[in-house]
C-alpha positions, 0 to 999 in steps of 0.5 A: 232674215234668218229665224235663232232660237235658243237651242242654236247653241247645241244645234247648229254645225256651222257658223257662229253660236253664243254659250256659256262656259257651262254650255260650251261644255254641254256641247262637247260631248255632241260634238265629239259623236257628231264628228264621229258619225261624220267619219263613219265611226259608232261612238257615244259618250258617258258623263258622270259626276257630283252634282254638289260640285261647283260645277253643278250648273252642268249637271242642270244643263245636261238634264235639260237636253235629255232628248237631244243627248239620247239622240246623240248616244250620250248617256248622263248619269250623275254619282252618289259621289266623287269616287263612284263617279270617276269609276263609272266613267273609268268603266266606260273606258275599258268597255273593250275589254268585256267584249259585244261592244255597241259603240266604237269607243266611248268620250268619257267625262267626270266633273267633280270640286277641288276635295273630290278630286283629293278624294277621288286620286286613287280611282283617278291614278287607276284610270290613268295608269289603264288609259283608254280603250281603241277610240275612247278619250276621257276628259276631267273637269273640275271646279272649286268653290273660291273664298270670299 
C-alpha cells in the first residue's frame, strides 16, 4: 500500500496528484525548474504580485512552501502594489542584460486583480514590447472579484 501525504501535490514527478487551481499554480513554477535541471539547463523563477488580489490565495500558498520553493530557486516576493510588481517581474526578465548571470533564464509570474491590470498596462506594454531574455518565459494571471 502506498503511504500520500498531503505535500504530494508539489512532490511527486509522476503519476497522478489532486490540487487545487491555486495549487496547480503553485506547482508551475517547480515544475518549469524541474524540467530545466532535468535538460542540464541552471533556471529559477521569480513571482510577484499584490497580495489584495482575488488571487491572494496564491500568495498564502506560496508562503507556505517557502523551503521547497528555496529548494527549487524560486524566489517570492510580494508587491506594494500592482505596477511595482509587474516591474519587478519585467527586471527578472532583462537579467541578461546586466551581465553575471546566475541562472540560465528566469520564468517570471505576476498576478494581480482586473483594476491592477488597468493600472498596471503601461509596465505591462513595456514588458511586452522588451520581450524576454535567452531562456526566460513570463506568465500573467489575473483575477477579479465578480458582483453578487
Amino acid at each position: 500500500m502506498a503511504n500520500y501525504t498531503l505535500d504530494d501535490k508539489y512532490l511527486l514527478e509522476s503519476g497522478s496528484v489532486y490540487m487545487t487551481g491555486i495549487q496547480a499554480l503553485v506547482r508551475l513554477p517547480l515544475e518549469f525548474v524541474r524540467r530545466d535541471r532535468r535538460a542540464g539547463i541552471n533556471t529559477g523563477a521569480f513571482i510577484s504580485g499584490y497580495e489584495g488580489s482575488p488571487l491572494g490565495g496564491y500568495d498564502m500558498a506560496l508562503n507556505r512552501v517557502q523551503p521547497l520553493l528555496k529548494e527549487h530557486n524560486v524566489r517570492f516576493l510580494p508587491g506594494v502594489n500592482e505596477e511595482l510588481a509587474a516591474t519587478a517581474v519585467m527586471g527578472s526578465q532583462i537579467s541578461n542584460v546586466f551581465g553575471d548571470r546566475i541562472v540560465d533564464g528566469v520564468l517570471g509570474m505576476w498576478y494581480g486583480k482586473g483594476p491592477g491590470v488597468d493600472r498596471s498596462g503601461d509596465i505591462l506594454r513595456h514588458a511586452n514590447i522588451a520581450g524576454t531574455g535567452p531562456g526566460c518565459a513570463a506568465i500573467v494571471l489575473a483575477g477579479d472579484d465578480h458582483a453578487s
